[in-house]
Every structure is written in C-alpha cells, then in structure tokens.
N, C-alpha and C positions, 0 to 999 in steps of 0.2 A: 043671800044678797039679791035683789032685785032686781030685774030684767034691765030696766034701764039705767040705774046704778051699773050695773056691769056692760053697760053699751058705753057709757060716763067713762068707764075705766080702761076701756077699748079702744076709746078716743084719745083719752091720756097717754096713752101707751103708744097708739101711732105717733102722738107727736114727744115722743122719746122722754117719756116721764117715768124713770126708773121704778117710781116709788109705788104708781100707780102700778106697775106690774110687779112689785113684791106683793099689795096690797091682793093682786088679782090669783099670785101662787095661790099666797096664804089661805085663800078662802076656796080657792077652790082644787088644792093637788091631790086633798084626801081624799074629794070624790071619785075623781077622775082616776089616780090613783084604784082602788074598788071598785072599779070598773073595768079595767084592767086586769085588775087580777084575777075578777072574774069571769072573764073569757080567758086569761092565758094560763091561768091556776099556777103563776110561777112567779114567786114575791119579784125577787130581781129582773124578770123579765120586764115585771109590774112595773116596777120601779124606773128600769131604764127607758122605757117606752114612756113614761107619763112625763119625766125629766126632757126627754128630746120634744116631746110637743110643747114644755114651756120654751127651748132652747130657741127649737125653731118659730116661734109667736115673735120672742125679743128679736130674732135676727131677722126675720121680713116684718118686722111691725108697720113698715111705711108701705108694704102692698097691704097692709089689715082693713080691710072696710067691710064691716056687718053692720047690716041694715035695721035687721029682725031681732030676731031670736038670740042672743047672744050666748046662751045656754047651752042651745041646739048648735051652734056655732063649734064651742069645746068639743063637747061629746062627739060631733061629728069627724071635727078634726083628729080627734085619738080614735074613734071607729077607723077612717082611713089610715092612721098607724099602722093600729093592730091587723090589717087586712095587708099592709103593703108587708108585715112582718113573717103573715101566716106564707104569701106566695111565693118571698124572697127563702123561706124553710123550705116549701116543697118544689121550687127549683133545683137548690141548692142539694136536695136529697136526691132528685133524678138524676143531675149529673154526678151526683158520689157513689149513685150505685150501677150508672151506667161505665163510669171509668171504673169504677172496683171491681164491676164484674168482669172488664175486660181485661184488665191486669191480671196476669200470670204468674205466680208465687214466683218460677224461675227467671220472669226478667224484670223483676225486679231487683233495682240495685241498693246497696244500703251502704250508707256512711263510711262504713267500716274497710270497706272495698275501695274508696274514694280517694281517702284523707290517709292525711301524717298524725301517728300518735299525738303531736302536739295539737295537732288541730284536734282530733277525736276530744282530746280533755276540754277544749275549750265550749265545743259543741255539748258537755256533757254538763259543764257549768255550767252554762247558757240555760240547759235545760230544768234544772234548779228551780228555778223561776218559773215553772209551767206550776200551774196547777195539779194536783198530786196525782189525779187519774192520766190526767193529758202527758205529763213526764215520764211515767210508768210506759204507759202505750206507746209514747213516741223512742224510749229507751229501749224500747224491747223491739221495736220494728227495724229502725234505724240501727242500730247497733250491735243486735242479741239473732239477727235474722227470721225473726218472728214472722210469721204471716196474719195479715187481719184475722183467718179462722182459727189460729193458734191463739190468738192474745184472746180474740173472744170466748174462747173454752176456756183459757185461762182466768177469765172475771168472772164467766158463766153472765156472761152480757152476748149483744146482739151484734154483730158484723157491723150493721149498722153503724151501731154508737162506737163501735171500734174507731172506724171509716170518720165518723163526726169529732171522734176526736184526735185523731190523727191530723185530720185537714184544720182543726183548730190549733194545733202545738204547730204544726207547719206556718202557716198563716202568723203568727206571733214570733218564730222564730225565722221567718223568711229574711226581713230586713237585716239581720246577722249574718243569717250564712250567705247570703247574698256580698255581704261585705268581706265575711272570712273565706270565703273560697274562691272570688275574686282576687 
C-alpha cells in the first residue's frame, strides 16, 4: 500500500471510519505481526502485541496525526510495544527474584494452613482453570507445601519460571480469593 494511500487511511480512521481501519488491519497485521515475532520469537506474544497496537490506533484514533511516513509511523509504534514489553519483563523479574529470595520456605504460609476444607475444594476448582503448568505449580505450593526449589527440581525448570508462574496463577486467581476469603 502506498505511503500516502495509507496517510488517506490514517485520516479516515481519525475521523472514526471503521472500515478504513479494517481496510488498514488487513493489509498491514501480517507484517507487523513478523516483525514481532521476530524480535520476540514467541508466536502469541507476537500475536498479542501486534493485536494491542491495532486496539490502541482505534481507541486514540482522534489523538492520530502523522504527517510523514505513515509506515514508519506503524513500525515505530509496535517498536515502542515491543520495548515497553521487554522492561515491564525485566522489572517484573527483579522484583520476583528480589521477593523470592527474600522469602523463607518457613514463613511461608500456604492455603492449607488458612482455609476450611470447603474453601480448600473451592480454591482447587478454581484452579482447574489455570493453565496445566501454572495449576500444577500453584497446587503444589499452595496446598502440597512445596517450596519454589522443590517444585523446580520437580519440572527440572528454573526457580525462576517456578516464581513466573506462580505469580501468574496468583494474579488470575486473585480476584477469587479475594472474594472467597473475604
């Protein structure tokens, strides 16, 4: 598509022309997309990432003004993604290894220690729903009194990813127990 054809459809799209922003996915998600993937080498990361940059184009379309390049425009915009993606990862990992290191297997408390049988079952079906690693790990820590370096010998994975998925089955089941233990 052509530089200014796609400035054309820039224009259409700030002034709220749906169709022009299907018109603008269509031709250009697979690049972008592939681009994406290749800096994050992770289809679905690919995938979510290039999805939120169209999300966010429709939702501030009325701050949209490019001038230029409207190409360089895209690409720049998922380049800022993919950066705001990589620092919000190694944030996120300093402080899970700076709280993991400084939690102590013995004060730690687990589920089990907390809750009513009825509650435990609920919390156990709840957890169903995790995804098959993130259930396991959160089932074994939570419940089983496992410690992160226990479960990770156990996968023969890394504390880390122990730690990353722990704090993702928490994170997805927070708004629950939040409610059930209230």
């Amino acid at each position: 598509m052509a530089t200014d054809t796609l400035l054309e459809l820039l224009e259409r799209i700030r002034a709220n022309d749906y169709q022009a922003f299907e018109q603008l996915f269509e031709a250009h998600w697979r690049e972008l997309y592939r681009y994406a993937y290749k800096v994050l080498r992770h289809a679905p990361d690919a995938e979510d990432i290039t999805q939120e940059l169209f999300c966010d184009l429709w939702a501030n379309r009325a701050q949209l003004h490019v001038q230029t390049n409207a190409q360089s425009y895209l690409l720049g915009a998922l380049r800022k993604k993919i950066l705001t993606r990589f620092r919000d990862a190694d944030i996120r990992s300093r402080h899970l290894q700076h709280f993991g290191a400084a939690q102590e297997a013995s004060t730690e408390l687990t589920l089990k220690h907390l809750v009513s049988h009825d509650t435990l079952a609920a919390v156990q079906a709840r957890a169903q729903a995790l995804p098959p690693k993130e259930k396991e790990v959160f089932l074994l820590s939570m419940l089983h009194d496992f410690s992160v370096k226990e479960i990770a010998e156990r996968f023969a994975t890394s504390e880390q990813t122990v730690r990353n998925q722990m704090n993702s089955a928490l994170h997805k089941l927070s708004p629950y127990l939040v409610k059930l233990l209230s």
